[in-house]
ROKOLKE-953986 format. One line per field, with one value per atom (N, C-alpha, C): residue number from 0; residue in three letters; atom name; x, y, z negated. Coordinates in steps of 0.2 Angstrom, whole numbers. Example, Ala and Ser with C-alpha at 12.3 -4.5 7.8 and 13.67 -1.06 7.14 Angstrom:
<pts>
num: [0/0/0/1/1/1]
residu: [ALA/ALA/ALA/SER/SER/SER]
atome: [N/CA/C/N/CA/C]
east: [66/62/66/64/68/64]
north: [-28/-22/-16/-11/-5/0]
up: [-39/-39/-39/-35/-36/-39]
</pts>
This chain:
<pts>
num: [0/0/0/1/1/1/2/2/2/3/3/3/4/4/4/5/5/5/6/6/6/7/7/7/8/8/8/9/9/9/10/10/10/11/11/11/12/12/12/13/13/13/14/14/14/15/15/15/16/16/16/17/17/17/18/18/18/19/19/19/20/20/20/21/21/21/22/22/22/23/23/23/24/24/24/25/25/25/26/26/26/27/27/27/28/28/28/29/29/29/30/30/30/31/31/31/32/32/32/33/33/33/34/34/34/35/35/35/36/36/36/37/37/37/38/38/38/39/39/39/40/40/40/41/41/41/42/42/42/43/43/43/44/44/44/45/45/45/46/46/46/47/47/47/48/48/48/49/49/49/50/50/50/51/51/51/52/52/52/53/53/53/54/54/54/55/55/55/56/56/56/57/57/57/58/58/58/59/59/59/60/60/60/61/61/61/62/62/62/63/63/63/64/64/64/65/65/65/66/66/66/67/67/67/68/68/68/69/69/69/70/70/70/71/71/71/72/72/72/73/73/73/74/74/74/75/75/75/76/76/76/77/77/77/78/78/78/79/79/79/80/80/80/81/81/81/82/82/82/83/83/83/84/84/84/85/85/85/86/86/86/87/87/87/88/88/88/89/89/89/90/90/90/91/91/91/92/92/92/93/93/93/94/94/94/95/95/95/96/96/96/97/97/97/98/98/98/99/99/99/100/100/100/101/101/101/102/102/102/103/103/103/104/104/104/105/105/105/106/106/106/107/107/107/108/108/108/109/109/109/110/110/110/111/111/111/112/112/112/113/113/113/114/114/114/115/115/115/116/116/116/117/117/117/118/118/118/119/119/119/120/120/120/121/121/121/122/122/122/123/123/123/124/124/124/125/125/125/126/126/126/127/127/127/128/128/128/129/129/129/130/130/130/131/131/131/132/132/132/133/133/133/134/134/134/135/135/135/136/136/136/137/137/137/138/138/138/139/139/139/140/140/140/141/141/141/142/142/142/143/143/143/144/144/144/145/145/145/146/146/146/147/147/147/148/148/148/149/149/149/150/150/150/151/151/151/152/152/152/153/153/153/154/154/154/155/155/155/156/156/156/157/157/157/158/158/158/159/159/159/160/160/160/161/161/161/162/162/162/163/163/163/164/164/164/165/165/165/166/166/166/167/167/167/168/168/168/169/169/169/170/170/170/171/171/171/172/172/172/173/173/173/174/174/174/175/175/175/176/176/176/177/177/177/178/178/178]
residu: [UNK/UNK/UNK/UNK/UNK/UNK/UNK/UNK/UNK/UNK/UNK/UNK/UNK/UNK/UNK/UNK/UNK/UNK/UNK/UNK/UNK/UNK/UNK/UNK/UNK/UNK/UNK/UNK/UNK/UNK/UNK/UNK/UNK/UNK/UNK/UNK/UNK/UNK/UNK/UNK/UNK/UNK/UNK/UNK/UNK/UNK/UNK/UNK/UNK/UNK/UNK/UNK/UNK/UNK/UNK/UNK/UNK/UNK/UNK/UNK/UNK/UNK/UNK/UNK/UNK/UNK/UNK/UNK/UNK/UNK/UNK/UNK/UNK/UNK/UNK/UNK/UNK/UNK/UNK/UNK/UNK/UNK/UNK/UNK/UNK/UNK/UNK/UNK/UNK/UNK/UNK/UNK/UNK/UNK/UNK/UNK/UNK/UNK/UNK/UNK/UNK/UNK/UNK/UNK/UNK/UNK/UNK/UNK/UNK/UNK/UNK/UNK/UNK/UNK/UNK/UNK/UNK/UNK/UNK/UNK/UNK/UNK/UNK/UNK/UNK/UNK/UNK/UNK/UNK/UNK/UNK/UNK/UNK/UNK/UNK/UNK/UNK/UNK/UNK/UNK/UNK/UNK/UNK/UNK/UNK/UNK/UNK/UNK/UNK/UNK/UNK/UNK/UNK/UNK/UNK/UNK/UNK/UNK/UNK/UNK/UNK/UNK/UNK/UNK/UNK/UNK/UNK/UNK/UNK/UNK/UNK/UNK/UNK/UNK/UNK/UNK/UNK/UNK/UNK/UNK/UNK/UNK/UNK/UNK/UNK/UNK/UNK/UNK/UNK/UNK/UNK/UNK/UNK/UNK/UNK/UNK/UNK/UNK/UNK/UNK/UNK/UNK/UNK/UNK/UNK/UNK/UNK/UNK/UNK/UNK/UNK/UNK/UNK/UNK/UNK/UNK/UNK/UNK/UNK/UNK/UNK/UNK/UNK/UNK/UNK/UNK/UNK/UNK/UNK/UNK/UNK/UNK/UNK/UNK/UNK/UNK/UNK/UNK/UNK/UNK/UNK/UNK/UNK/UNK/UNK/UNK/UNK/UNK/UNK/UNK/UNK/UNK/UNK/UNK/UNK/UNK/UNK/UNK/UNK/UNK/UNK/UNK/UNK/UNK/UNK/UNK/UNK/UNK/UNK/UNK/UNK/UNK/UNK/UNK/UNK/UNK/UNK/UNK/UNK/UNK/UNK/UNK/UNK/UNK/UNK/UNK/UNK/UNK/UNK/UNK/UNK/UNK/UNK/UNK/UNK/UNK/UNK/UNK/UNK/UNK/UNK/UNK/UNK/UNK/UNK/UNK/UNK/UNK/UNK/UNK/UNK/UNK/UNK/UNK/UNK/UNK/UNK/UNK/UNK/UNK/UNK/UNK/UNK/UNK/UNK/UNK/UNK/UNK/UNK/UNK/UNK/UNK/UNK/UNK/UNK/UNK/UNK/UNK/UNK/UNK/UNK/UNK/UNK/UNK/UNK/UNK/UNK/UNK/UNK/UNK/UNK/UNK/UNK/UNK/UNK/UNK/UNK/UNK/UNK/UNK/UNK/UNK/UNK/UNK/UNK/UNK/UNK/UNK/UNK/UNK/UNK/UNK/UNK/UNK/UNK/UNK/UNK/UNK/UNK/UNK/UNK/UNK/UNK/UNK/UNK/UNK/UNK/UNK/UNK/UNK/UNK/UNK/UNK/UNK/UNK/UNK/UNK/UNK/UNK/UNK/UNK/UNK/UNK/UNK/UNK/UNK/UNK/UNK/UNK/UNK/UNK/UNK/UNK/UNK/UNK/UNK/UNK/UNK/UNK/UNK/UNK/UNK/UNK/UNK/UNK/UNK/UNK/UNK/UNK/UNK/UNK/UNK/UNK/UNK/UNK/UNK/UNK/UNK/UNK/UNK/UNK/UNK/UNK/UNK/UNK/UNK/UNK/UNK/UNK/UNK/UNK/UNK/UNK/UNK/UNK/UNK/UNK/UNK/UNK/UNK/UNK/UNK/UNK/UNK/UNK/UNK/UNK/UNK/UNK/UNK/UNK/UNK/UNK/UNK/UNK/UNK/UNK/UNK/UNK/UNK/UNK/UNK/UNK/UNK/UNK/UNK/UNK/UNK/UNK/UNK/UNK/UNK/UNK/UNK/UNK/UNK/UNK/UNK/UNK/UNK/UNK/UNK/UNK/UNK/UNK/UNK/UNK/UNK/UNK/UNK/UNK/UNK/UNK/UNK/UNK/UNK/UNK/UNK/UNK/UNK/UNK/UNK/UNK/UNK/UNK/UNK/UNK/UNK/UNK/UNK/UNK/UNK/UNK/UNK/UNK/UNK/UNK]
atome: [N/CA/C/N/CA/C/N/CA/C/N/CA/C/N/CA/C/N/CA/C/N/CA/C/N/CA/C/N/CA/C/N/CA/C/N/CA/C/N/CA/C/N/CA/C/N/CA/C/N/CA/C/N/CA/C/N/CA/C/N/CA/C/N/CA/C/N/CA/C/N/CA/C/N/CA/C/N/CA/C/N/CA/C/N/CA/C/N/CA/C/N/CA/C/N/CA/C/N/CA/C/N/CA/C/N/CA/C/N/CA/C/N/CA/C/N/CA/C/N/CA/C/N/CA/C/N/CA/C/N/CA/C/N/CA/C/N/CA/C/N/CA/C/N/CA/C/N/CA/C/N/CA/C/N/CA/C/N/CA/C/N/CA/C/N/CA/C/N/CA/C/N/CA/C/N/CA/C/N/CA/C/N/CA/C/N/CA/C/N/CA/C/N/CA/C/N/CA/C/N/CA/C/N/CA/C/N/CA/C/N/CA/C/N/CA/C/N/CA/C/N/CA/C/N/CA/C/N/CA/C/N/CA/C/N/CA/C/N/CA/C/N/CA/C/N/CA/C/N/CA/C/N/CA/C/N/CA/C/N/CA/C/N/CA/C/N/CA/C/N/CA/C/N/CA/C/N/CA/C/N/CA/C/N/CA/C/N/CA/C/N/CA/C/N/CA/C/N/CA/C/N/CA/C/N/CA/C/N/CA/C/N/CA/C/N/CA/C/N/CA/C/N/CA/C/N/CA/C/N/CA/C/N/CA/C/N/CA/C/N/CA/C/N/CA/C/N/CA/C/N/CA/C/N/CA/C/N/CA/C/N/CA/C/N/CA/C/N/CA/C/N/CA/C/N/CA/C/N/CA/C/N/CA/C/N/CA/C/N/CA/C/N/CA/C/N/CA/C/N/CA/C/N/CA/C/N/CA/C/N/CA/C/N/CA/C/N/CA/C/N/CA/C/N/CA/C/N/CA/C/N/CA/C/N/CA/C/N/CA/C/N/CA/C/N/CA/C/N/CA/C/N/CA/C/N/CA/C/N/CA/C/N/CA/C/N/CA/C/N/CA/C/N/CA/C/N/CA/C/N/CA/C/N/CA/C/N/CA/C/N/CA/C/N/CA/C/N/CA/C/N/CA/C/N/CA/C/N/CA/C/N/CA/C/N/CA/C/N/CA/C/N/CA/C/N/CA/C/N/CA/C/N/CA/C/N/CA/C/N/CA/C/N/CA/C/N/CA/C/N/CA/C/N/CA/C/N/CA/C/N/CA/C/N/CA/C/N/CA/C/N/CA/C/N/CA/C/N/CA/C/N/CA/C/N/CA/C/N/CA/C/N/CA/C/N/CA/C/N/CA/C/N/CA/C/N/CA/C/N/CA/C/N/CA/C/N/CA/C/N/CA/C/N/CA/C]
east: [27/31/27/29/28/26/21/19/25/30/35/38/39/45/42/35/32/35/32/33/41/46/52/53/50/52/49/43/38/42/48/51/48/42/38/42/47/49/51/50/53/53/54/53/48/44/37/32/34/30/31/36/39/36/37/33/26/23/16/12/17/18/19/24/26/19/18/11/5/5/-2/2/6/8/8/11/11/19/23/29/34/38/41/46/50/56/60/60/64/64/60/61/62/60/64/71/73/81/82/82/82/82/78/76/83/83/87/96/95/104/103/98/99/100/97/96/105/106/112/120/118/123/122/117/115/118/118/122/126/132/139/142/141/145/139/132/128/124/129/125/124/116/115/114/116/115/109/105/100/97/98/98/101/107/113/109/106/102/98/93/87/90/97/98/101/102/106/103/95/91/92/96/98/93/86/81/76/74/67/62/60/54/49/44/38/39/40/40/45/52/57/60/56/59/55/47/41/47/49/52/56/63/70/68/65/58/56/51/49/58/60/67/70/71/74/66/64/59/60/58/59/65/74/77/78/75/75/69/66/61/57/53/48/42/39/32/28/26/21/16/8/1/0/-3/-6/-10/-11/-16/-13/-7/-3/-1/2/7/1/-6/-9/-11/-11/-12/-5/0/5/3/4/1/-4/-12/-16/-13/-10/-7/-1/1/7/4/-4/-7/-11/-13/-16/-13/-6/0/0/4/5/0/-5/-11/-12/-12/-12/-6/1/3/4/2/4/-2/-7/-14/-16/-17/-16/-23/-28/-34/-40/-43/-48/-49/-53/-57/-55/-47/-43/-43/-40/-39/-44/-50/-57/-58/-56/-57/-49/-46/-38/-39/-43/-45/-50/-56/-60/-57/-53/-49/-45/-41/-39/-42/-50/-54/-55/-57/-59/-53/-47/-42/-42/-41/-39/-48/-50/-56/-61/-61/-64/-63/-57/-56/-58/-59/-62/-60/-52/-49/-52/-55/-54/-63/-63/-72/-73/-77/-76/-81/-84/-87/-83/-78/-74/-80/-84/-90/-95/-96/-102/-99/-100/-100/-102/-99/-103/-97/-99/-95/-94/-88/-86/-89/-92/-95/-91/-94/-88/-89/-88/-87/-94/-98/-102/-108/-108/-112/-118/-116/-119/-118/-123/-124/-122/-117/-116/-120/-121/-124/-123/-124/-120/-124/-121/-126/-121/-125/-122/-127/-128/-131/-139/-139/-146/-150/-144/-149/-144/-148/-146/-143/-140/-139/-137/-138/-136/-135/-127/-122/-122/-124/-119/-114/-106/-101/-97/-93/-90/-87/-84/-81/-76/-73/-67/-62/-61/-55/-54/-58/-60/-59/-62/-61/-54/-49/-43/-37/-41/-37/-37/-42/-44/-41/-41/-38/-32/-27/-22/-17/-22/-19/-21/-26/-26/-21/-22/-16/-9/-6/0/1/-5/-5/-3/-8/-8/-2/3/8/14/12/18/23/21/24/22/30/29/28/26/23/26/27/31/24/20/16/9]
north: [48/44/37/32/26/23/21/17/16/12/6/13/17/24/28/29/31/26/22/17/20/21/22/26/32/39/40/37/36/34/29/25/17/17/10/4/6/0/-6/-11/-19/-26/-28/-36/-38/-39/-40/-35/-29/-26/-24/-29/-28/-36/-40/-46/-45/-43/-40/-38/-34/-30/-34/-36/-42/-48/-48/-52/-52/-46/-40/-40/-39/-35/-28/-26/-19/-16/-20/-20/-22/-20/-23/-28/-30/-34/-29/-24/-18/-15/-12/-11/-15/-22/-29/-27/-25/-25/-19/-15/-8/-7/-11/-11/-14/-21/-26/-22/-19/-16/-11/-6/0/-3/-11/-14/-14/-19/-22/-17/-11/-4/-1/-3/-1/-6/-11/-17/-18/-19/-21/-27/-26/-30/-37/-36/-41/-43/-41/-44/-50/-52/-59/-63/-67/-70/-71/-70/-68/-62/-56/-49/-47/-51/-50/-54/-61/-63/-59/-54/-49/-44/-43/-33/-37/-42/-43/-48/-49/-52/-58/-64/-71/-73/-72/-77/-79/-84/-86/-86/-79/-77/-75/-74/-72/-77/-82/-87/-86/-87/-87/-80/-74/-69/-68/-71/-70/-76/-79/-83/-82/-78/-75/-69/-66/-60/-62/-67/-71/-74/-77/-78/-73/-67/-62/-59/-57/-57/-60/-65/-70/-68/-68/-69/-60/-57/-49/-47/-52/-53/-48/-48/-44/-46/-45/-48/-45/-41/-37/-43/-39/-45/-42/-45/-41/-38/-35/-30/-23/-24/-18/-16/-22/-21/-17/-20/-17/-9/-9/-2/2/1/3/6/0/0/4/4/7/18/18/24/25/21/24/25/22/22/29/30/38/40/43/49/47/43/43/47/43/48/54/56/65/69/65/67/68/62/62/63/67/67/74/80/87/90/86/87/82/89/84/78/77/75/67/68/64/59/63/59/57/58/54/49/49/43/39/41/35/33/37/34/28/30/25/17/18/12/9/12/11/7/10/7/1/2/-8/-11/-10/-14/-16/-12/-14/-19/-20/-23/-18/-12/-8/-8/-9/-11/-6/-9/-6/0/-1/6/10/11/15/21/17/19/23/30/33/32/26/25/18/17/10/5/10/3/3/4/2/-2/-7/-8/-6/-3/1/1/1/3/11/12/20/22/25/29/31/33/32/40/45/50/52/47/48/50/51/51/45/40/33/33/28/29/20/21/14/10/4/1/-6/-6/-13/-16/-22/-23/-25/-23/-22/-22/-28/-31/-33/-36/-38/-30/-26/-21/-18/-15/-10/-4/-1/6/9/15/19/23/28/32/35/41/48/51/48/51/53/57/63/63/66/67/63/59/55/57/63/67/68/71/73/67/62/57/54/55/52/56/62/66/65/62/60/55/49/43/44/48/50/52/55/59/51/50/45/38/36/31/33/40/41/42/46/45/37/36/28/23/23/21/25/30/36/38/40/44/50/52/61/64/67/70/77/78/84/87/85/88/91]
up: [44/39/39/39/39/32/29/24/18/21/17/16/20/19/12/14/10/3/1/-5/-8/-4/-4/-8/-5/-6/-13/-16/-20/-27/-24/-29/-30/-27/-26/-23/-18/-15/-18/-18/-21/-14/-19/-15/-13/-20/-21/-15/-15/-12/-3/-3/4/7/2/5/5/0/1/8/11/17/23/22/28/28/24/24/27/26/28/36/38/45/44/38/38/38/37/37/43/46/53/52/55/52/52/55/55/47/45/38/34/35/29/29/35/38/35/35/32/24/24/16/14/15/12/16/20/20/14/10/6/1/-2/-6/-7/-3/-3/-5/-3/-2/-10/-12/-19/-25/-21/-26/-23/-22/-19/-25/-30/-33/-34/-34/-33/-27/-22/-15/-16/-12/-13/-6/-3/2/7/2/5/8/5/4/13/13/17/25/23/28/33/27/30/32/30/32/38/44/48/51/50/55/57/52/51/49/51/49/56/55/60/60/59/60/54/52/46/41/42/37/32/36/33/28/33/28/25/24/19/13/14/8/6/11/6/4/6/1/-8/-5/-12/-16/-13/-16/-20/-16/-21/-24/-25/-29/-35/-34/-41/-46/-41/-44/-49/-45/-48/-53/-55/-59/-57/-52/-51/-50/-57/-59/-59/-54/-55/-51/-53/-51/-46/-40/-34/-34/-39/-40/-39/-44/-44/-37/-35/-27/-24/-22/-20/-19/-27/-28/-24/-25/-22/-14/-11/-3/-2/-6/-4/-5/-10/-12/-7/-4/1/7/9/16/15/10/8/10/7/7/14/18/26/29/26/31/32/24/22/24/25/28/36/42/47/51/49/52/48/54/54/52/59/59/54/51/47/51/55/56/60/62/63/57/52/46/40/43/40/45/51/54/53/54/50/41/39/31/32/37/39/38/44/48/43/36/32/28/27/23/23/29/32/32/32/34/27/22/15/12/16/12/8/6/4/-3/-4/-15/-15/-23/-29/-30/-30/-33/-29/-20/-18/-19/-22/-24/-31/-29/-34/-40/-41/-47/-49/-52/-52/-58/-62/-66/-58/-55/-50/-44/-41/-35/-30/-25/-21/-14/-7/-1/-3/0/2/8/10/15/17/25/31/33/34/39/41/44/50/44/36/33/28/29/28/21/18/11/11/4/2/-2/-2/-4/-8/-14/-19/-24/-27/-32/-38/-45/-50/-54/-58/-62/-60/-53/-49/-48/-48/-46/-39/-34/-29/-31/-27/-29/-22/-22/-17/-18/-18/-18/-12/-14/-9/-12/-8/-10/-9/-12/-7/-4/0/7/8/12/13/10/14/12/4/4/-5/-10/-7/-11/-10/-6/-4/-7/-11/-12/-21/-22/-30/-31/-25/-26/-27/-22/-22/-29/-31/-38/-44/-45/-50/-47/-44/-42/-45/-42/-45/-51/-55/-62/-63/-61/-65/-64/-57/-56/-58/-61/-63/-59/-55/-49/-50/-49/-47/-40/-38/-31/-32/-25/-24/-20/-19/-12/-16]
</pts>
């Protein structure tokens, strides 16, 4: 399952966080279009011309739909700070992964890859007052500073820790999880 499906299924789905996506290149225009036909099917009496733009591919490329995105965003008052969206995204790349990746050892290396792509937030770190990298797989020990001092961390398993992140994110975004 796909990231953006995930956020769906989740109830996470928005504007804001589709643009967020489209931004990153984590989103295709395929699922903008998809998005924006369910959207649209959901609101019949408030179709918006823009909505109608993305579900039928009337736009010119990343730019355009990165802005009738933002456009319905705004007008759907969707204020969240990107911090949250974030949170979402990194919470929908978890579940994908736990979900689409059988073998451990597979999905310590896709949590890797994820790691780095997300820049290694915070949220994903299991001491959130320390600054520290998350250790990768291969055994490596992170290393931060916080308060002019170093620190070095050994911490748990990828998995294990993907499985912590998983759980407090959803608390914290209040999502219910079936899995």
């Amino acid at each position: 399952m796909k990231e953006f499906q995930v956020l769906r299924s989740l109830g996470l789905a928005s504007w804001a966080a589709l643009r967020y996506g489209l931004e990153e290149n984590w989103v295709s225009f395929e699922d903008v279009s998809t998005y924006a036909a369910d959207v649209l099917a959901e609101e019949r009496e408030d179709a918006d011309d823009r909505a109608v733009r993305l579900a039928v591919y009337d736009f010119e490329g990343k730019e355009e739909s990165l802005d009738l995105c933002s456009q319905l965003e705004k007008m759907k008052n969707e204020n969240e700070c990107p911090g949250k969206i974030l949170k979402k995204w990194i919470l929908a790349k978890l579940i994908a992964i736990d979900r689409n990746w059988g073998d451990p050892e597979e999905k310590a290396s896709e949590l890797d890859v994820n790691y780095a792509m997300l820049g290694y937030q915070e949220e994903m770190l299991l001491d959130h007052q320390e600054r520290v990298n998350f250790h990768s797989s291969c055994n490596t020990y992170g290393t931060g500073h916080y308060n002019e001092v170093i620190l070095s961390v050994d911490m748990a398993s990828p998995l294990d820790e993907a499985r912590r992140l998983i759980n407090e994110l959803s608390e914290e975004l209040s999502v219910r999880r079936d899995c």
